[in-house]
N, C-alpha and C positions, 0 to 999 in steps of 0.2 A: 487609424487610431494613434495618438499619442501616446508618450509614453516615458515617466517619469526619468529620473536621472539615478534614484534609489531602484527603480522595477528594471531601468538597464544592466544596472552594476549587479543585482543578483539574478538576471538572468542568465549573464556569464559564467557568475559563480559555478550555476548548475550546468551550466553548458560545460564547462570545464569541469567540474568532477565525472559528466557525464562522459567526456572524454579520456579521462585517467582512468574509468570503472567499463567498460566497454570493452577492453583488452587488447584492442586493436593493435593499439604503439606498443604495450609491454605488458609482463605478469597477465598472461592472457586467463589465468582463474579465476581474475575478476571478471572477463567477462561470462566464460563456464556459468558462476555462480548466479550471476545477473546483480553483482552488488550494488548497482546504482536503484535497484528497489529495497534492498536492506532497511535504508533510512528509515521507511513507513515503520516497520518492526519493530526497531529501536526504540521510534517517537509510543508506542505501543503499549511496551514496557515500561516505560518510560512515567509516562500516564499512570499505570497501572500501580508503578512504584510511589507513588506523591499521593494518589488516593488512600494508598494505606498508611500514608503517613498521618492524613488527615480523619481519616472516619475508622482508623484502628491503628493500629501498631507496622514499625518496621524493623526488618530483618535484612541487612545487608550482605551475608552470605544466600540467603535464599533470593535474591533483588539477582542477583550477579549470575549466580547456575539457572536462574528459570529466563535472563535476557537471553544470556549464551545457548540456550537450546531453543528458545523462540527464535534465534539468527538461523542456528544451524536447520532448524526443519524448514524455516523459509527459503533457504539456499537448495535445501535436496529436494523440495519439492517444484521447485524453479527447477533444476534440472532434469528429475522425470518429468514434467508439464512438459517439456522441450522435447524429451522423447518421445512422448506419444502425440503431441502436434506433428513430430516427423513420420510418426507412423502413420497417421490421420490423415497423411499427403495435404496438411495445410503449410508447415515450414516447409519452403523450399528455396534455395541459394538466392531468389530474389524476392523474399517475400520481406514483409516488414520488420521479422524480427531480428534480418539479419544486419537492419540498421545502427541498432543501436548496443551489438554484444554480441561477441564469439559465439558462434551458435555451437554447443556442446554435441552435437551428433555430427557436423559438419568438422570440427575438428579431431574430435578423437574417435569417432566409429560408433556404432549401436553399442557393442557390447563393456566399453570403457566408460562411455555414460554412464550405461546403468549400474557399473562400479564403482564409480565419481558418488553417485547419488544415493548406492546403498552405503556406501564410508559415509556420508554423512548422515545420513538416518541414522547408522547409527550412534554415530557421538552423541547428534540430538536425542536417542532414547536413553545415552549415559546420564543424560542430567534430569532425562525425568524420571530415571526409574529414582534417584537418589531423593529428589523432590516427590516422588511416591513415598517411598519410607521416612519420609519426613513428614506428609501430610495425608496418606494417604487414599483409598480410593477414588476420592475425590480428583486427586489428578489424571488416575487413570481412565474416567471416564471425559472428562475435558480431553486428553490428552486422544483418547479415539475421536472426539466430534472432528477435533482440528486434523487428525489425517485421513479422516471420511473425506471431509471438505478441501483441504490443500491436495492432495494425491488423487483425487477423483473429479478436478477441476478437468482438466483436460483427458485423463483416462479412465477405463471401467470403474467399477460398472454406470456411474452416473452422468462421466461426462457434461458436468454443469456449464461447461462455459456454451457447449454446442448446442445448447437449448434454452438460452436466452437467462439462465439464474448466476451467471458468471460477477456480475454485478453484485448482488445478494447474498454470494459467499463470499463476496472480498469486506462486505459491510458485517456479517456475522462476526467472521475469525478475526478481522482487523480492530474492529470495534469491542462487542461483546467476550466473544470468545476469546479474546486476549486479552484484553484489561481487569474482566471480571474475572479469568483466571490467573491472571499475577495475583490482585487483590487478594484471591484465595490462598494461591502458594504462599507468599507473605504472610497474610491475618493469620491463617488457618482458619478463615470464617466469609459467607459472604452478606453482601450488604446491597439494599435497593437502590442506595445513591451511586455508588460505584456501577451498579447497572446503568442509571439516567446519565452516569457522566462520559462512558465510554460511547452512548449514541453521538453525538458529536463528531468524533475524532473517525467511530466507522464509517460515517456519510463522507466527510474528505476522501478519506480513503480511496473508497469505491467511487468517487469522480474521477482518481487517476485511469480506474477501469474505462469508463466511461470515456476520457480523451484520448486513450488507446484507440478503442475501438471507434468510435469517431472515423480516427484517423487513416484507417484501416476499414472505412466498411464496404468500399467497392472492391477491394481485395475478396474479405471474407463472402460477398455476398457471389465473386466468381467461384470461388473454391466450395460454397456449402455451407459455411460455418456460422448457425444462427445464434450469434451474439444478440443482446437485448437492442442494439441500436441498430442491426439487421433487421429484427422483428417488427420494432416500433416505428422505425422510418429517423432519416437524418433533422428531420424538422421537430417530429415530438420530442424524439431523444432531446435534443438541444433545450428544450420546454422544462422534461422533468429536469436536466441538471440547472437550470436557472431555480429552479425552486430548490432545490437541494444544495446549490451555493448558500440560501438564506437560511434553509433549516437549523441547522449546527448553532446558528445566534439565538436562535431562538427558544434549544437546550438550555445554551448556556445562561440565560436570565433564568428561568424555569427552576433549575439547579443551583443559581445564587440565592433564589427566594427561600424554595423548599430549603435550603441547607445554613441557609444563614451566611453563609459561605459568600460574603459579596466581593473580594479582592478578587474572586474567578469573572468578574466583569471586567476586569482587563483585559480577558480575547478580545473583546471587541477593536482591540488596535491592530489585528488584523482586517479588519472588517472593509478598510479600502482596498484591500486586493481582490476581496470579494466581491464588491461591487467592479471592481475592472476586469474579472472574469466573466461576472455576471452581462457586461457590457459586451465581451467580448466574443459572447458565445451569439452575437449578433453579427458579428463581424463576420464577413464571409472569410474562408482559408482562401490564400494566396492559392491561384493555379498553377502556378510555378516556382520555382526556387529563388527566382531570379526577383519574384517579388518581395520578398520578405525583406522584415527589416536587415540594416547594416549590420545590425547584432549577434543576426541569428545565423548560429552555425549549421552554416550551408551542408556537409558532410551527414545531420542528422536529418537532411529530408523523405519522408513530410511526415515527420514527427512534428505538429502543429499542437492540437488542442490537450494532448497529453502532456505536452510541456507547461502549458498554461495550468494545467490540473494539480502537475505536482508542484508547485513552488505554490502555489495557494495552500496544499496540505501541508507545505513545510512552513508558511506564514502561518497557517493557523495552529499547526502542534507546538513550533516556537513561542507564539502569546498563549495557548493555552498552557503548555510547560512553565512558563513564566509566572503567569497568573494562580497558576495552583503552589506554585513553590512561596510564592506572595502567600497566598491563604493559609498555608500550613506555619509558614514564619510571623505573621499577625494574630 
């Protein structure tokens, strides 16, 4: 495969923050936490903050306390996920995750984790209980889907990722359940389009899932662990994500027409990263390290198709951030 001179330079980019977020060389919190997934969050909020600028009102103090607790619950719940995969006997010293970030049980013990992880749960419940008395039941009930769903991802009672819906809660709480509830925290009110607009942005998402596991499925499929590309097989999987690379464009006109909203036709200048995803999920993965391009940092092998996943999420939250900030300023 070819590969641009712009798709080199920001494949770096993320190589290299992946390496400053990893904890490896220094400030090992960051890799505890797993900040190098932060971003998705951010872009999340993010979204969620511009939709209510555009189809209702914004509040800057409530924009800033409802990102800061969507980080932190993403952070604690990245760190218990890591504890119960350790308990799950699926992390272990040479499994995939210790690729790419300090694994939090490997460095601080069982029971520092789960103090690591309850300190931040609860800062993240500081900012919702305040965004409760500001808006609420309403967030209390958003606020339980999202830790049924992030907290029960890898542990009791549901265990979603080990039964193939691990994909489906990264597209719910990424998508839905985090956009439409900023929307809410903000508005104090919710809105349909804000619904159609946050589908987009959860289908990216849950690809990064997907090149994960990809990545990882003869891992997962020695140890037990029925992930949706276990279940489906390496061939279909790769099938639905080629159709879910194109779905997200296909929102986004949908929700330019319905909303009148046409400056949000600007994603589409992400749209050639999605077609060299879309190409590339054709591409077979190098069998060895030794194949990949000059570019790629050898140190995160074989983090392959996960890499390609996220810098497509982060091209398309970029033009879609873009595009929204476009429509609300026109």
């Amino acid at each position: 495969m070819l590969y641009s001179r712009f798709g080199i330079i920001e494949a770096k980019f993320w190589s290299n923050f992946l390496k400053v977020s990893s904890g490896f060389e220094k400030n090992r919190i960051l890799g505890l936490i797993r900040l190098v997934s932060l971003p998705i969050t951010l872009f999340s909020a993010v979204i969620g903050g511009l939709l209510s600028s555009i189809f209702g009102s914004f509040n800057l103090d409530l924009f800033l306390i409802n990102t800061a607790g969507l980080l932190l619950a993403h952070a604690s719940s990245n760190v218990i996920n890591d504890f119960w995969d350790y308990k799950n006997k699926v992390d272990s010293p040479d499994y995939f995750r210790n690729v790419y970030g300090v694994h939090p049980v490997f460095a601080l013990g069982e029971r520092r984790t789960i103090l690591l992880g309850l300190v931040l749960v609860f800062l993240a419940f500081l900012c919702g209980f305040y965004l409760f008395l500001q808006r609420g039941i309403w967030v209390l009930i958003l606020a339980l889907l999202g830790f049924i769903a992030l907290f029960s991802y890898s542990g009791p009672p549901f265990r979603f990722k080990y039964i193939g819906l691990g994909e489906l809660i990264v597209f719910l709480v990424w998508g839905p359940i985090m956009i439409c509830g900023s929307f809410f925290v903000i508005t104090g009110s919710f809105d349909f389009k804000a619904f159609l607009a946050s589908v987009p942005y959860g289908i990216t998402s849950s690809l990064v899932l997907f090149g994960k596991h990809l990545d990882k499925i003869d891992q997962d499929k020695e140890k037990g662990a029925r992930t949706l590309p276990v279940i489906l097989g390496e061939q279909k999987t790769k099938k639905l994500c080629k159709i879910l690379v194109l779905v997200p464009y296909l929102f986004v006109i949908v929700i330019a027409f319905l909303t009148r909203e046409y400056p949000i036709l600007l994603s589409f200048i992400s749209f050639p990263r999605a077609l060299l995803m879309f190409k590339g999920l054709d591409e077979p993965k190098p069998s060895r390290v030794e194949e990949s391009p000059d570019f790629y940092p050898k140190e995160f092998w074989p983090m392959w198709y996960v890499g390609g996943a996220f810098i497509f999420n982060a091209d398309f939250s970029l033009s879609y951030i873009l595009a929204l900030s476009l429509s609300y300023f026109l």
